[in-house]
VOLUM-431033 format. One line per 3 residues: number of its first residue (from 1); their letters; for each residue x, y, z of N, C-alpha, C, O. Coordinates in steps of 0.1 Angstrom, whole numbers, always signed. Layout:
BEGIN
NUM) A) X,Y,Z,X,Y,Z,X,Y,Z,X,Y,Z ~ ...
//
This chain:
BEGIN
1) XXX) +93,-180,-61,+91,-167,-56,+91,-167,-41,+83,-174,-35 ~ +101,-159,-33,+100,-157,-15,+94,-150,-15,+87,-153,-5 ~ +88,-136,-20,+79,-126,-15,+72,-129,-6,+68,-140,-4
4) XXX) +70,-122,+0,+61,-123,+11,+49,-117,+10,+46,-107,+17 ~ +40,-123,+1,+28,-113,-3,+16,-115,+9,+13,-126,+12 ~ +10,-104,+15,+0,-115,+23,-14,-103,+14,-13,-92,+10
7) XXX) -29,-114,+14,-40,-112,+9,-46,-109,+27,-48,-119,+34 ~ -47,-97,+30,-57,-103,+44,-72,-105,+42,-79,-99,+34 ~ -75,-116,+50,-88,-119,+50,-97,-117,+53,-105,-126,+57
10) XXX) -98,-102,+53,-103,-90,+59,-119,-92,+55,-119,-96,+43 ~ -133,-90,+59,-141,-92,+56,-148,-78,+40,-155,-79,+29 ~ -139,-67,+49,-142,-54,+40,-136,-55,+31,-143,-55,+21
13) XXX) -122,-57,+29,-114,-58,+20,-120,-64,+13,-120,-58,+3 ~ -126,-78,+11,-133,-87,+1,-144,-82,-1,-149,-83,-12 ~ -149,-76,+5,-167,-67,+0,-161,-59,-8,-159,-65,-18
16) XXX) -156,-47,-10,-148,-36,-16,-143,-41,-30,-145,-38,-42 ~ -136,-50,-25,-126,-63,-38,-140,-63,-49,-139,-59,-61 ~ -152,-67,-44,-161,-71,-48,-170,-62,-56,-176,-65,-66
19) XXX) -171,-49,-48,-172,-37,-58,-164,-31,-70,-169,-24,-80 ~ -151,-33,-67,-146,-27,-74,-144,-35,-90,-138,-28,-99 ~ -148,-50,-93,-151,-62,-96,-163,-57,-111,-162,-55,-124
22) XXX) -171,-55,-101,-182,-54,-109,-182,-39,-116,-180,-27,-112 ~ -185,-44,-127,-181,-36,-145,-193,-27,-139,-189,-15,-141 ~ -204,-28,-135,-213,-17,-134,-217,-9,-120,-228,-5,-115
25) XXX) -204,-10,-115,-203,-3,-102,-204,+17,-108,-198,+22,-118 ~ -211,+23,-102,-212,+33,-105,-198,+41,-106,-193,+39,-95 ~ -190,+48,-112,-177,+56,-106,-180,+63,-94,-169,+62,-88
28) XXX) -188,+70,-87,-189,+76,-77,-181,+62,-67,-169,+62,-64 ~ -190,+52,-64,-193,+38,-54,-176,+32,-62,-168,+31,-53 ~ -172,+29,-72,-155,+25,-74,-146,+36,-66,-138,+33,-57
31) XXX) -147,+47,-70,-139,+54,-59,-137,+53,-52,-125,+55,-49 ~ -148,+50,-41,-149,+49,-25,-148,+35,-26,-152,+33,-14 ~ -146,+26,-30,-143,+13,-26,-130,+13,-31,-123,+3,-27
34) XXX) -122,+22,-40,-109,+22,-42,-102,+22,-30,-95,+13,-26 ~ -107,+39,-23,-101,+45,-12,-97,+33,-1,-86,+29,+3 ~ -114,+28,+3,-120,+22,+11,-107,+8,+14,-101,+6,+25
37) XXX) -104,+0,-1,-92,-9,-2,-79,-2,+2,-71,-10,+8 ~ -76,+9,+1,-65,+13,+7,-67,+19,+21,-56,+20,+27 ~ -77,+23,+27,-74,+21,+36,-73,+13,+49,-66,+15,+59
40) XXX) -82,-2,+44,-81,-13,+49,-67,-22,+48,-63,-28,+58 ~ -60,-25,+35,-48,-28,+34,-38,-20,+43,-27,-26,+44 ~ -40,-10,+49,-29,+0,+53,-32,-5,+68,-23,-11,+75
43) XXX) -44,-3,+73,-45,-8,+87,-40,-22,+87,-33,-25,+97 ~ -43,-32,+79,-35,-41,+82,-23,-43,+82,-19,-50,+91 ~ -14,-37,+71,-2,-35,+71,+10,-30,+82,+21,-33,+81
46) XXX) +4,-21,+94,+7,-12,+102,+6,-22,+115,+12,-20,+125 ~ -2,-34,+113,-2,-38,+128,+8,-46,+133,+6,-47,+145 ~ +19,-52,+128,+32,-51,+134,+41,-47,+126,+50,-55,+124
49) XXX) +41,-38,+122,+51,-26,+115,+58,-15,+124,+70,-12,+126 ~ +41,-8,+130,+47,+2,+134,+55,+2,+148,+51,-6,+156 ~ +64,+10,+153,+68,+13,+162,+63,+19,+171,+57,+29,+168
52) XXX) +64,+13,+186,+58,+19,+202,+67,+21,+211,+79,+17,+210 ~ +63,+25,+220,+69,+27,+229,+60,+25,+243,+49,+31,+244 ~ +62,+20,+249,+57,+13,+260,+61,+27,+273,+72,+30,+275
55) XXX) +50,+33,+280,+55,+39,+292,+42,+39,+301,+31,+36,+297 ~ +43,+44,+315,+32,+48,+325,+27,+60,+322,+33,+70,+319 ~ +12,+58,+324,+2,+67,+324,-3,+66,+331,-4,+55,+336
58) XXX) -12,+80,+338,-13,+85,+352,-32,+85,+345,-39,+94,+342 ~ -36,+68,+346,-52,+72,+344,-60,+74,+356,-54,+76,+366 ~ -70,+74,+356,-86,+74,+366,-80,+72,+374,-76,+82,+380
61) XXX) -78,+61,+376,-82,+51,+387,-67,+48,+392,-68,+38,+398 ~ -57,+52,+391,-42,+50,+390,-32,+50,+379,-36,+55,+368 ~ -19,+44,+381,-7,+47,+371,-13,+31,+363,-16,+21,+371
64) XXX) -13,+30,+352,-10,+17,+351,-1,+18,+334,+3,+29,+328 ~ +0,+9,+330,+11,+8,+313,+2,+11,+301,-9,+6,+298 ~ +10,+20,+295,+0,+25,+282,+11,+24,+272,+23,+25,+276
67) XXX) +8,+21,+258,+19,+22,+243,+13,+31,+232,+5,+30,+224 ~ +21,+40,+235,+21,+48,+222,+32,+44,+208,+42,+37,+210 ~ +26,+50,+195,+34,+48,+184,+44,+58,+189,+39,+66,+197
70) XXX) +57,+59,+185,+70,+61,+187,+74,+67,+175,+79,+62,+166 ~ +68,+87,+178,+73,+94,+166,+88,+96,+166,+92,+106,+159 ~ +96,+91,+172,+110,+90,+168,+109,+83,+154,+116,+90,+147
73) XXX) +105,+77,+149,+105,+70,+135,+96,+75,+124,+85,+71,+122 ~ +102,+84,+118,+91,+96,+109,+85,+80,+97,+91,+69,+96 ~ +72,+83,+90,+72,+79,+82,+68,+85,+70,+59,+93,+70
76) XXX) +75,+81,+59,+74,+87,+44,+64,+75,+34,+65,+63,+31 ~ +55,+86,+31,+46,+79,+21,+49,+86,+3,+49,+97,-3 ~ +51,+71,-2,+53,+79,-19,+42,+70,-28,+43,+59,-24
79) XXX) +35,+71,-35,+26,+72,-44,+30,+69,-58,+39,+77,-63 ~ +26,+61,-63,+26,+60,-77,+14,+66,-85,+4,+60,-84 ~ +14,+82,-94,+5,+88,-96,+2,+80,-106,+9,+71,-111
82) XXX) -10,+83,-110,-24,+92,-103,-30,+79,-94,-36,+82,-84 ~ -29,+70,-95,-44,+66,-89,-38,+55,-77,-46,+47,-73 ~ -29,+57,-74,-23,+54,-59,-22,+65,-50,-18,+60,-39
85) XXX) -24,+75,-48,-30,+90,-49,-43,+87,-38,-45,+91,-27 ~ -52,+78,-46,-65,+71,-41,-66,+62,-29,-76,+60,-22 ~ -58,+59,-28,-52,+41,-21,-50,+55,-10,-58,+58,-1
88) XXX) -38,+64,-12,-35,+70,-1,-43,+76,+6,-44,+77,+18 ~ -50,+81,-3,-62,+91,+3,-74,+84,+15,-79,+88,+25 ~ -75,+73,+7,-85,+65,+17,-75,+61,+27,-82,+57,+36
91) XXX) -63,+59,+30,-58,+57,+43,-51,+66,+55,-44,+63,+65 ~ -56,+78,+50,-48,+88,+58,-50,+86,+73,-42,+88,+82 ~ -65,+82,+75,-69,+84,+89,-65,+72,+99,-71,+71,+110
94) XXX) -55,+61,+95,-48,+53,+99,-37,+52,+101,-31,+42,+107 ~ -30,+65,+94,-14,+63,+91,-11,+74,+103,-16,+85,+103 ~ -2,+69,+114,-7,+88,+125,+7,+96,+122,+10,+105,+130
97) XXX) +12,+94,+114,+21,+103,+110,+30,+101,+96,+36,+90,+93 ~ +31,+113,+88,+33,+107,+76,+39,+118,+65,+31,+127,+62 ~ +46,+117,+61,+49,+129,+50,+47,+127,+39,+53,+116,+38
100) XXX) +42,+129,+25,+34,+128,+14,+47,+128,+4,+54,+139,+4 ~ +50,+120,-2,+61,+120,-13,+54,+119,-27,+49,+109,-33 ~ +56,+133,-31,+52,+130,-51,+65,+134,-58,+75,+140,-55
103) XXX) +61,+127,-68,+78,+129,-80,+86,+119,-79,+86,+107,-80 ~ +95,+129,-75,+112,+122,-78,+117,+116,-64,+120,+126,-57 ~ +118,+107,-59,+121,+99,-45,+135,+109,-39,+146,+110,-43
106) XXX) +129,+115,-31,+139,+122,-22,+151,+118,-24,+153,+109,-32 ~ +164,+126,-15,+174,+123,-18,+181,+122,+0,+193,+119,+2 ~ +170,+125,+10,+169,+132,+23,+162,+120,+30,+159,+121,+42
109) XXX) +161,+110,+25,+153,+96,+32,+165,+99,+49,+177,+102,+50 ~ +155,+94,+60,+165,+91,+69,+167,+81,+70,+162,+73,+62 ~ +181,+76,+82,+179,+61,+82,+172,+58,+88,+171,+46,+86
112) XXX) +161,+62,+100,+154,+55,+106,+138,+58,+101,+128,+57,+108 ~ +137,+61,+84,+125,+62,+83,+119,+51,+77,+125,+44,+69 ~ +105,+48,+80,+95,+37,+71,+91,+38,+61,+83,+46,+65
115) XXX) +90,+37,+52,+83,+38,+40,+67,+30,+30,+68,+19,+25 ~ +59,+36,+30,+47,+32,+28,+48,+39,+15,+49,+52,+13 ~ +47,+26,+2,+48,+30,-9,+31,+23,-17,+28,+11,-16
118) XXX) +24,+31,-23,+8,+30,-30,+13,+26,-46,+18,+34,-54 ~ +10,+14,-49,+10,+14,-65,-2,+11,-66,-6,+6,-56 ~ -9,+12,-74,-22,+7,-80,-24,-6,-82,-30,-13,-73
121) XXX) -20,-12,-92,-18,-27,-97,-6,-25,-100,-1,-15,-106 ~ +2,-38,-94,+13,-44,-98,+9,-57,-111,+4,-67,-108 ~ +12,-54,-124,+17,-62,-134,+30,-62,-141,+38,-54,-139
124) XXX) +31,-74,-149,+44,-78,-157,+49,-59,-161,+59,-57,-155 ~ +45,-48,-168,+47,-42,-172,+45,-30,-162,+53,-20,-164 ~ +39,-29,-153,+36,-18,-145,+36,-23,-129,+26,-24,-121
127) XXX) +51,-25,-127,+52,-26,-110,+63,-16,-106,+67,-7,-113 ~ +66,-18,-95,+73,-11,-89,+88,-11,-86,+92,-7,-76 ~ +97,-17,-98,+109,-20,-93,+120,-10,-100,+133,-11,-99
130) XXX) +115,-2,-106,+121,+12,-104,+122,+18,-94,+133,+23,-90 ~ +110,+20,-88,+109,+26,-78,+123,+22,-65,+133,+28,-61 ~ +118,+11,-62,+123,-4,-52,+141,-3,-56,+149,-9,-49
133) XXX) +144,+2,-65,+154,+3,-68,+162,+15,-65,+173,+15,-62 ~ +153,+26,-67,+159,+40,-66,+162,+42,-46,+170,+49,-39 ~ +153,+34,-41,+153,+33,-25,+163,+26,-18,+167,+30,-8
136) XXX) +167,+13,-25,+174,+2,-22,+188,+12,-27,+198,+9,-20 ~ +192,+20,-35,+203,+25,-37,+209,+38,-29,+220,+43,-28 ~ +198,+41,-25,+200,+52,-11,+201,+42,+3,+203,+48,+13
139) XXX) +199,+31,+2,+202,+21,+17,+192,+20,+19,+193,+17,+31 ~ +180,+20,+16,+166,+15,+19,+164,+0,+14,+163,-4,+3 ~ +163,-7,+30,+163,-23,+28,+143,-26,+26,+133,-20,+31
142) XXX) +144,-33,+22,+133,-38,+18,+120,-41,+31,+108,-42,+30 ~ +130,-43,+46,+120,-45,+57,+120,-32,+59,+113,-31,+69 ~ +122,-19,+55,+114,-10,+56,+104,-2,+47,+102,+11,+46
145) XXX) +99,-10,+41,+91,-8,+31,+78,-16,+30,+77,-28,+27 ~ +68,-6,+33,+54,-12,+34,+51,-13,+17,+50,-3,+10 ~ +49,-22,+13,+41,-21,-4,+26,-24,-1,+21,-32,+8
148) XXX) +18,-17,-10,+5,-13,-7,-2,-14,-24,-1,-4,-31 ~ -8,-25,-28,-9,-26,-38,-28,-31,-41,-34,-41,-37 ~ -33,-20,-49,-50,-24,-46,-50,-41,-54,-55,-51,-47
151) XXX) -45,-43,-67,-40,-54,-67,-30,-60,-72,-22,-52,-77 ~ -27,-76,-71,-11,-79,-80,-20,-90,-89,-31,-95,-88 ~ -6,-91,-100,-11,-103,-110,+3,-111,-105,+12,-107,-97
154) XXX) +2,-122,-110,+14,-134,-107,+20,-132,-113,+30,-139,-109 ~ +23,-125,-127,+39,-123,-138,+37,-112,-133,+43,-111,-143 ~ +34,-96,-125,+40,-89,-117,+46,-90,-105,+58,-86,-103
157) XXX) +41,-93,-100,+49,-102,-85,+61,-109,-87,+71,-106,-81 ~ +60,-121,-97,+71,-124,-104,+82,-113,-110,+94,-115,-108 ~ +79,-105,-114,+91,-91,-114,+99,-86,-101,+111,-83,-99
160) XXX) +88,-85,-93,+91,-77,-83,+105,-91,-69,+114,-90,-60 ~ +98,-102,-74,+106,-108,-70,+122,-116,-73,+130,-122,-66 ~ +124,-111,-86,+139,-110,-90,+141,-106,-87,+151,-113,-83
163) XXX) +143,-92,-79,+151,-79,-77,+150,-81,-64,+160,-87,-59 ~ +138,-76,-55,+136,-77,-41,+123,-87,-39,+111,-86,-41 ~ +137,-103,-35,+131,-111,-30,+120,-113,-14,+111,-121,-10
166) XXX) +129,-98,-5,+125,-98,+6,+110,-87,+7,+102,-83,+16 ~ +112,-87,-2,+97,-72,-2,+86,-81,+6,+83,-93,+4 ~ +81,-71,+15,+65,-72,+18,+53,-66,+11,+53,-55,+5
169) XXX) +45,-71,+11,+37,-68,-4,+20,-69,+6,+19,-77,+16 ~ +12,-60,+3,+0,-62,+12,-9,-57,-5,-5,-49,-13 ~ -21,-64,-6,-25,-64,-17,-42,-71,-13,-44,-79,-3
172) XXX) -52,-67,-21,-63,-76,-18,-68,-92,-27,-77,-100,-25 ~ -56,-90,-37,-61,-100,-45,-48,-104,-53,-38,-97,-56 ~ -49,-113,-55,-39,-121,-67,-45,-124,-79,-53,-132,-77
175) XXX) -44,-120,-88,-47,-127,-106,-42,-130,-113,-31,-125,-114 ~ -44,-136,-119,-37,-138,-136,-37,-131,-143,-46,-123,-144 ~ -25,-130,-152,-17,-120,-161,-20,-129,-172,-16,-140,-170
178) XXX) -27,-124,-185,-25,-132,-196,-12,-125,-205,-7,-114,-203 ~ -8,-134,-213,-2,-134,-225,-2,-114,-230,+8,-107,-227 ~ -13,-108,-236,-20,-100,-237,-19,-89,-226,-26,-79,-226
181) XXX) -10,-92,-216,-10,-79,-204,-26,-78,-199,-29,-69,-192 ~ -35,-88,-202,-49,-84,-193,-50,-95,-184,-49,-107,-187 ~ -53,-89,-171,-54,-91,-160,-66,-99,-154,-74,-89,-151
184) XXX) -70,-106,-152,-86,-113,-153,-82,-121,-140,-72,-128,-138 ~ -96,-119,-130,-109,-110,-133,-107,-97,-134,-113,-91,-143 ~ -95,-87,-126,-90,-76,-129,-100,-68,-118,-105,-73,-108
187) XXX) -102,-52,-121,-111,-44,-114,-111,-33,-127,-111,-21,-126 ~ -111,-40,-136,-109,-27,-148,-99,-18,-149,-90,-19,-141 ~ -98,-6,-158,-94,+7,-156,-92,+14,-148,-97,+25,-151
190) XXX) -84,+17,-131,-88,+25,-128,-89,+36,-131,-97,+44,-126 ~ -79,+41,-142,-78,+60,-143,-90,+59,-154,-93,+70,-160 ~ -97,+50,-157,-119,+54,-166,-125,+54,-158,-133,+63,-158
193) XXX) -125,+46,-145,-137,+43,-135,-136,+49,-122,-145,+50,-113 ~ -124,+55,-120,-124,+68,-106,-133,+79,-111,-132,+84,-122 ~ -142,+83,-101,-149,+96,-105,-142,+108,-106,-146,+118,-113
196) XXX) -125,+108,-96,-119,+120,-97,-114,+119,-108,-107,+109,-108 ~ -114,+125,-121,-106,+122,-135,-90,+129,-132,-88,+139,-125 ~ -82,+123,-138,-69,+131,-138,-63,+133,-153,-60,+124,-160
199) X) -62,+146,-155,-59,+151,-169,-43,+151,-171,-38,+155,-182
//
């Protein structure tokens, strides 16, 4: 497998990991440690991703060099519903510009846009290479594509790496996939243990 999966070794990210872990985390406290993992994955994800632009600013004390993000490069966020929805939600206040993609993957992608895509858990059975596929056939190369995954198993990863070997994958944990599709240690169910229910 080349993937490029990175775990960061973020201190919150592992506390959150850790809540979300434990079978008797309240649903209120899994929610917000859902969010909480997506929005820490995303900040990490973004720190050499995004695009700046370097120019002079006229501060206090004189002109000196300031970098702003560089909204010439829109970014498009799409979601694997429902409960990637979550992931997004906890990272809005990181992402500084962003257009919300539900459903059916546009047909209007530009070419200079980024793409921050939320799956929940990537497993053998439930990853993202439909998706990865419908993108890659509109000319969406795989270095523009942030993957955002609360977690992966190793025979999902393994999927995702037949198809697009070059994917970047940002995720808090790696597990084992048994035989059985169960994922252990896992974080459970999310669509039982979110407090927001989705009908």
């Amino acid at each position: 497998m080349s993937l490029k999966v990175i775990v960061p070794p973020h201190p919150l990210i592992k506390h959150w990991l850790s809540i979300l872990r434990e079978k008797n985390t309240p649903n209120i406290l899994y929610s917000t440690g859902y969010e909480q993992i997506g929005k820490w994955l995303t900040y990490e994800a973004l720190r050499n991703w995004l695009p700046f632009k370097t120019t002079e600013i006229d501060s206090t004390y004189g002109i000196t060099k300031g970098e702003f993000i560089d909204a010439n490069y829109p970014i498009r966020i799409i979601v694997q519903t429902p409960e990637g929805l979550l992931l997004w939600q906890g990272s809005r206040e990181v992402i500084p510009n962003g257009s919300l993609t539900l459903g059916e993957i546009p047909s209007d992608i530009k070419d200079n846009e980024g793409i921050i895509f939320y799956s929940d858990i990537i497993s053998k059975e439930n990853n993202p290479t439909k998706i990865l596929r419908k993108l890659s056939n509109q000319g969406v190369k795989s270095n523009r594509i942030l993957l955002i995954s609360c977690i992966c198993s190793d025979k999902g990863l393994n999927e995702v790496a037949k198809e697009f070997p070059e994917q970047n994958i940002y995720t808090s944990c790696i597990d084992e996939e048994e035989r059985t599709n169960l994922i252990k240690p896992g974080i459970g169910n999310p669509i039982y243990r979110l407090s927001t229910k989705f009908g």
